[in-house]
C-alpha positions as CSV (number, residue, x, y, z in Angstrom):
1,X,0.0,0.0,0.0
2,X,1.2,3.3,-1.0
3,X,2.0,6.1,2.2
4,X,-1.2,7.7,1.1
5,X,-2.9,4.6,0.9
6,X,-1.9,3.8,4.8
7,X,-2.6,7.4,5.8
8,X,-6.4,6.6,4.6
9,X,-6.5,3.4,6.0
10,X,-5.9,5.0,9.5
11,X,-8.2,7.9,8.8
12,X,-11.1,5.5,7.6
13,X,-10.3,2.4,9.8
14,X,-13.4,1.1,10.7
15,X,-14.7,0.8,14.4
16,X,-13.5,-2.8,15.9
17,X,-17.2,-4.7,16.0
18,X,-17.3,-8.2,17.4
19,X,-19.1,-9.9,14.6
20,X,-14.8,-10.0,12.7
21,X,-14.0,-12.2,15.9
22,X,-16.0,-15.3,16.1
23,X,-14.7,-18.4,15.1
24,X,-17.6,-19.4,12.9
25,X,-16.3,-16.8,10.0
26,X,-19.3,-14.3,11.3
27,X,-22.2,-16.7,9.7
28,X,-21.5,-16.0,6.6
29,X,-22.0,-18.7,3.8
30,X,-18.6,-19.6,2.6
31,X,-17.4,-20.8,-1.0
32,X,-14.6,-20.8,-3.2
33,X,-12.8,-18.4,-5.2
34,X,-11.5,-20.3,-9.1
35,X,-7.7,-20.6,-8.6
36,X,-7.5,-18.7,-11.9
37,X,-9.1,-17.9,-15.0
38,X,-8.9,-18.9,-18.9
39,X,-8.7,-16.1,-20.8
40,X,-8.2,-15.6,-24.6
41,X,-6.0,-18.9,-25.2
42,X,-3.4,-19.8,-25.7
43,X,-5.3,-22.1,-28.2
44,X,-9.0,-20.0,-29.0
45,X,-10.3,-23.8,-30.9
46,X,-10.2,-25.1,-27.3
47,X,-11.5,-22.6,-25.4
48,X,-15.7,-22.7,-24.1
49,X,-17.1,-19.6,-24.6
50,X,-17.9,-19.0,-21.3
51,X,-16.5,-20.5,-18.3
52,X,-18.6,-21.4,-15.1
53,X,-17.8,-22.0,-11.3
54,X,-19.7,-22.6,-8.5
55,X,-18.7,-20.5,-5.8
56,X,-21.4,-22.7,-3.7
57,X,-24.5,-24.4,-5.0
58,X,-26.7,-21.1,-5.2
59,X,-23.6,-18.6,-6.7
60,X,-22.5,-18.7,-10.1
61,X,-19.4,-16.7,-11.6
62,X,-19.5,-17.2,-15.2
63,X,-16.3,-15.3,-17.3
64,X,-17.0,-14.3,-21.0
65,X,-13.9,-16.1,-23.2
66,X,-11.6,-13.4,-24.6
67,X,-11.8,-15.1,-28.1
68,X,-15.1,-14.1,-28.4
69,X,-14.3,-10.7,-27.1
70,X,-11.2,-8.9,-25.1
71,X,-13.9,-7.2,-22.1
72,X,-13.4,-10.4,-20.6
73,X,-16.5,-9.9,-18.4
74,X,-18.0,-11.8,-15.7
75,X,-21.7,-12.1,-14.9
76,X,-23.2,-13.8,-11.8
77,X,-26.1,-15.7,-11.1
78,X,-27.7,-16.1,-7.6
79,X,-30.5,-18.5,-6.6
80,X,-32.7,-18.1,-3.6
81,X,-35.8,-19.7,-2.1
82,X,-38.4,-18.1,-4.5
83,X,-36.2,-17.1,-7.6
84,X,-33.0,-16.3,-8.9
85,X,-31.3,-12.9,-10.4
86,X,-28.8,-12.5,-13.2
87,X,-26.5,-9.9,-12.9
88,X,-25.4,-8.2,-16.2
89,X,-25.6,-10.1,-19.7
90,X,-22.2,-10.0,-21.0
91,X,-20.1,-8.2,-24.2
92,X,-20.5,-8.7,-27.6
93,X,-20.6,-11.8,-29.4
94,X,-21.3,-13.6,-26.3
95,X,-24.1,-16.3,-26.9
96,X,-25.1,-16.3,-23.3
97,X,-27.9,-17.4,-23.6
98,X,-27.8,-21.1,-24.0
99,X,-24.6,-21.4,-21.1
100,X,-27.2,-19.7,-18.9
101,X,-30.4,-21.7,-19.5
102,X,-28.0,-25.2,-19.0
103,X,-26.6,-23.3,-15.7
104,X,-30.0,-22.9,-14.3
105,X,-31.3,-26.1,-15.7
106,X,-28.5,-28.0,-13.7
107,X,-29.4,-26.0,-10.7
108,X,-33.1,-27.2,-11.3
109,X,-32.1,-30.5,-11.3
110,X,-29.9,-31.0,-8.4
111,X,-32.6,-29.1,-6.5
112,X,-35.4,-31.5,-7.5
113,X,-37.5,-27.9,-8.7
114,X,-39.4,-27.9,-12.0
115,X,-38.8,-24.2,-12.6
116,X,-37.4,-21.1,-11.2
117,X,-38.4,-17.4,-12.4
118,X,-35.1,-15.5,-13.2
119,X,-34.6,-11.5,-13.1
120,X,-32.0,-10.1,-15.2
121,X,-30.5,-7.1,-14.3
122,X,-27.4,-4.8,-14.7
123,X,-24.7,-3.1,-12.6
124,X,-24.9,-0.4,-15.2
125,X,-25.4,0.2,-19.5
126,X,-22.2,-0.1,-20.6
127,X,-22.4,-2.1,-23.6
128,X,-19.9,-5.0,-22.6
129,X,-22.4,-5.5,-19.8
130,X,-25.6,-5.5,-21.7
131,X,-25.0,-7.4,-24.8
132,X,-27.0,-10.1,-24.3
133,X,-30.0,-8.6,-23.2
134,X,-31.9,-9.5,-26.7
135,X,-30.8,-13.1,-26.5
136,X,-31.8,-13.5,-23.1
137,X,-35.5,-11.6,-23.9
138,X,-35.8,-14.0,-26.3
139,X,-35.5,-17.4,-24.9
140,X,-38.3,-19.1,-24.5
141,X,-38.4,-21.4,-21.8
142,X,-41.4,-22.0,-19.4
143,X,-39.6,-23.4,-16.7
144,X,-37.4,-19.9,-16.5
145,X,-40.0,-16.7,-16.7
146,X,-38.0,-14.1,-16.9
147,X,-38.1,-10.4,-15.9
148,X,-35.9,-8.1,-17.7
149,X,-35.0,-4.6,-16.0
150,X,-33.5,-2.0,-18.2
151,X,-30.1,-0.6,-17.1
152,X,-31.7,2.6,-16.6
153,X,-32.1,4.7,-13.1
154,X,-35.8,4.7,-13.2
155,X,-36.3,0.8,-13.6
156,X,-33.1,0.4,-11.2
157,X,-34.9,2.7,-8.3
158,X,-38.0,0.6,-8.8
159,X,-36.7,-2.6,-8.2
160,X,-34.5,-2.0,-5.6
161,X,-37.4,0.4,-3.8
162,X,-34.5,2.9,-4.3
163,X,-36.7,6.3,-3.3
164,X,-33.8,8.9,-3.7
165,X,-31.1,8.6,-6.3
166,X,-28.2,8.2,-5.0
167,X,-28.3,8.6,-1.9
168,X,-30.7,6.0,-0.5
169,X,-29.7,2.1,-0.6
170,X,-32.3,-0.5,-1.7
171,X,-32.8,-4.4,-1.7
172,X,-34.2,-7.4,-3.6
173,X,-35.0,-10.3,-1.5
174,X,-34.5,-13.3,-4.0
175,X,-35.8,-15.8,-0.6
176,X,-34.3,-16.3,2.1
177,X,-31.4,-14.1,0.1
178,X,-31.5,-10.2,0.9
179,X,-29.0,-8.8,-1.5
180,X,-28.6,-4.6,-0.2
181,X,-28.2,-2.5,-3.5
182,X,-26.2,1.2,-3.8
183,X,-26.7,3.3,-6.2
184,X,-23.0,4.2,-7.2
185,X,-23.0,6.6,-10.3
186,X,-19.4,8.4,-11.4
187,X,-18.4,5.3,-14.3
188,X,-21.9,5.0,-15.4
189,X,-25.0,7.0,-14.4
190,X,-26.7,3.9,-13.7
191,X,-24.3,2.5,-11.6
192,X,-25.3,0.0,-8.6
193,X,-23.1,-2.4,-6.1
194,X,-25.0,-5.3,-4.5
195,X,-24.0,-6.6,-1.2
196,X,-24.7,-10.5,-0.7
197,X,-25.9,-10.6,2.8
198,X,-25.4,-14.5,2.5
199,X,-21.8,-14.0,1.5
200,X,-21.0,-10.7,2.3
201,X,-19.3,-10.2,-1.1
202,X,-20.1,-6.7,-2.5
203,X,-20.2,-6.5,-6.2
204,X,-19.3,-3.7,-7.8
205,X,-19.7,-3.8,-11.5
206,X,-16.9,-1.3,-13.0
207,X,-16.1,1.2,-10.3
208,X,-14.0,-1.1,-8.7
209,X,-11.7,-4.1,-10.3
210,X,-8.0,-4.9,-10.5
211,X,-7.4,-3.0,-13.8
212,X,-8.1,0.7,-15.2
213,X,-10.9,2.3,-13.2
214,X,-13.0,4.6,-16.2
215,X,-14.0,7.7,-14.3
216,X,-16.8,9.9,-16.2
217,X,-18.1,12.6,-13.5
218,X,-15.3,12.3,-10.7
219,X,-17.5,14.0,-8.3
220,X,-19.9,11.5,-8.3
221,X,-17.6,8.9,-8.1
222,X,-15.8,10.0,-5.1
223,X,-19.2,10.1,-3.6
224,X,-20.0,6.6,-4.6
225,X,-17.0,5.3,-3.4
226,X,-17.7,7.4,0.0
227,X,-21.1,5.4,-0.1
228,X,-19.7,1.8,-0.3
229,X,-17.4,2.5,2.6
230,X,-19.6,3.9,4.9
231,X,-22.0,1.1,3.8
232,X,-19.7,-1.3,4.7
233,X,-18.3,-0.2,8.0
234,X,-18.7,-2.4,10.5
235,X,-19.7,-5.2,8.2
236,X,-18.1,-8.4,6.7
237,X,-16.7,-8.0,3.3
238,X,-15.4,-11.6,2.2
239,X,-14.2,-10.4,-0.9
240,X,-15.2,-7.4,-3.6
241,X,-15.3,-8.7,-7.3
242,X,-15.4,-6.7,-9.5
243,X,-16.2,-7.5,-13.6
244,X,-13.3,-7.4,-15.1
245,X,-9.3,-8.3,-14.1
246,X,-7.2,-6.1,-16.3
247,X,-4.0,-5.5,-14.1
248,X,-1.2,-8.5,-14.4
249,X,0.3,-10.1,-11.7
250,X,2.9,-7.8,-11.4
251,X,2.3,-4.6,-8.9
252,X,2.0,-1.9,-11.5
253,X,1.6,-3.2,-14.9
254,X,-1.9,-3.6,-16.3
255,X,-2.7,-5.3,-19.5
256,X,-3.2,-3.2,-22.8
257,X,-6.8,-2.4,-24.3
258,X,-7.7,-5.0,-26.5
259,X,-5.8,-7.7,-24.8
260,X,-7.3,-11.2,-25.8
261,X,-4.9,-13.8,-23.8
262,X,-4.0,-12.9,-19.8
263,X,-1.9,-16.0,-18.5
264,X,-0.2,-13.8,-15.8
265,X,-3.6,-11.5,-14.6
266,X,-4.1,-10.7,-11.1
267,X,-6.2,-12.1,-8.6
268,X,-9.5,-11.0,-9.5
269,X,-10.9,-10.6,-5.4
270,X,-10.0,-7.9,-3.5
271,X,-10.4,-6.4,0.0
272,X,-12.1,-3.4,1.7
273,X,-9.0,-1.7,2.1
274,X,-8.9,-1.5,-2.1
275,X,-11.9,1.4,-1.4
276,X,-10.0,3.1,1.5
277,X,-7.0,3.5,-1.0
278,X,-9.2,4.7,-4.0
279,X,-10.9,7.3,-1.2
280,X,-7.2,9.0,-0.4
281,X,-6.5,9.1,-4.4
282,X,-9.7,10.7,-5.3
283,X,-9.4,13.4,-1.9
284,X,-5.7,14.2,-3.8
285,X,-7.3,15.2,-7.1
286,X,-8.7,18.2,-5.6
287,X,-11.2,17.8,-7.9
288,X,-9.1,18.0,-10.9
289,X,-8.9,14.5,-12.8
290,X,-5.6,12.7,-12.7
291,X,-4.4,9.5,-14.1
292,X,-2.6,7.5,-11.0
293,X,-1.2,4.5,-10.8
294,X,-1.6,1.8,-7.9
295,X,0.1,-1.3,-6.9
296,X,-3.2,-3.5,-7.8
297,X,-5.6,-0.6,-9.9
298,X,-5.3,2.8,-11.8
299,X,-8.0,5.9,-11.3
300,X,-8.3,6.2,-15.1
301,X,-10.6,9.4,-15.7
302,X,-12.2,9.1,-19.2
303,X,-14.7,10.2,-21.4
304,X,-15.5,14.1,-21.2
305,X,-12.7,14.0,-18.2
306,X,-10.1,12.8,-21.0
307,X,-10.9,12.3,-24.2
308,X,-9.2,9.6,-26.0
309,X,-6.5,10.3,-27.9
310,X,-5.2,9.3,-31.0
311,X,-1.7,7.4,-29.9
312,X,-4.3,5.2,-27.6
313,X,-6.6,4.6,-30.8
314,X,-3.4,3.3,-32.6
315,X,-2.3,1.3,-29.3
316,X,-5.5,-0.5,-29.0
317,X,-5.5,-1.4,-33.3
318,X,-1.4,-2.7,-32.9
319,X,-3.4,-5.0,-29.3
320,X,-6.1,-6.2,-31.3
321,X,-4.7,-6.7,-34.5
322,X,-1.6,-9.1,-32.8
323,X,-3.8,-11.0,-30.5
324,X,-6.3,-11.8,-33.2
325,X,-3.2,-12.9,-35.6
326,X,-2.0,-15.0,-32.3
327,X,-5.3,-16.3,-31.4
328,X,-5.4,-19.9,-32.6
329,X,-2.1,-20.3,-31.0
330,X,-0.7,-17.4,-28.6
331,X,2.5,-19.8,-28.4
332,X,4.1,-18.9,-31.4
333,X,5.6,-15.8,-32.6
């Protein structure tokens, strides 16, 4: 951790709460993180277009192959008592929808359960996060009815029983599964984290992830950021995953744009201290957008903040262009 990094972690240090201390992991529902990810390769003919793992028999990770596209992104499926949420859809080119009707199916059938409605919703528009939408619409299946809400504020404030953007939280109880919902705009107007009570893993969709963090209104996402960590204060994080890993194993060094095949990426959970860091870095802007590095993330402002620029056009063609050329066998030259 950077000596601003440790300075914030002092200032915000939560308040010591005796839930951290108990042997049983504070209650929590445990599971399993994957060891590591496939990405793009090295071989593309070998590679599933999405991978799935069970982080326990009602949570679902599934990762988007980089041969179909270089977002990499995840997308996560819970099941509770009375039905079961999809979160996000996926990038381009993803044909989620048939990986997704054969991961609920298998959850039907280990659970003895003819059907299970499904709600499919976002962590914001972006379109790597939404491109399966009219796939998923259009399935057809009787034993999944299916509820679509639009990555929009309105529909996200309605089904969260979010009354004041942003500042309110929200919840969806999926069950016997109360998930807590923030409203965290600043990457994406739309933006919301969801906290698993049953885990305690807070998702957070693209505001926070070990790779570039894309700020578009650096007020709000300052604020949002503010929001998770008081949120979380005095609660159990297990892990926050993010939904993308763009940062390489070694401290500093992310991946390029347009980067198909990650052998070496970083460990895609992170802690609560991850936020406390961010906090101090968006404080030292002063309000004035800065690109900084960290050892596991960058605060990347973008869009009006930064326009891209014509070198990091021509970076991400050179990426694309030799990871497409590589992709049916990233060994060789």
């Amino acid at each position: 951790m950077t000596a601003v990094g440790l300075l914030a972690a002092l200032l915000y240090l939560p308040r010591a709460h005796p839930q951290a201390a108990q042997p049983d992991g504070g209650g929590i529902r445990p599971g399993t993180l994957p060891a590591a990810w496939s990405t793009g390769g090295p071989k593309c003919m070998e590679m599933p277009e999405w991978q799935v793992h069970e982080y326990n028999p009602d949570l679902y990770f599934l990762r988007q192959s980089g041969c179909t596209d270089y977002e990499k992104p995840f997308v996560f499926l819970f099941f509770g008592a009375e039905r079961a949420l999809l979160l996000d859809t996926g990038s381009r080119r993803g044909n989620i929808a048939p990986q997704i009707q054969l991961t609920v199916h298998r959850w039907l059938l280990r659970n003895n359960r003819a059907g299970i409605p499904l709600v499919v919703t976002h962590t914001h528009s972006h379109s790597d996060h939404v491109a399966g939408d009219a796939e998923l619409q259009a399935l057809n299946d009787p034993s999944i009815p299916m509820t679509y809400v639009a990555p929009t504020v309105e529909a996200n404030q309605k089904l969260y029983g979010i009354a004041h953007w942003p500042d309110d939280s929200g919840a969806v109880d999926l069950g016997n599964r109360i998930i807590d919902v923030l409203a965290i705009p600043g990457h994406d107007a739309a933006g919301v984290a969801l906290y698993d009570r049953q885990t305690a893993i807070l998702f957070t969709g693209d505001s926070v992830y070990p790779g570039r963090l894309y700020i578009q209104d650096l007020s709000a996402f300052e604020q949002s950021n503010r929001r998770m960590l008081r949120f979380t204060e005095g609660k159990l994080v297990a892990h926050i995953l993010g939904y993308h890993i763009e940062q390489t194993r070694t401290p500093y060094l992310d991946y390029p744009v347009g980067t198909l095949y990650q052998p070496n990426e970083h460990e895609w959970a992170l802690s609560r201290g991850v936020l406390l860091e961010i906090q101090a870095g968006l404080e030292a802007m002063h309000g004035k957008p800065q690109r900084i590095t960290y050892r596991d993330f960058s605060l990347w402002p973008a869009g009006p903040l930064a326009p891209a620029t014509d070198a990091s056009r021509e970076a991400f063609k050179r990426t694309q262009k030799q990871q497409l050329d590589h992709m049916w066998d990233q060994s060789q030259p």
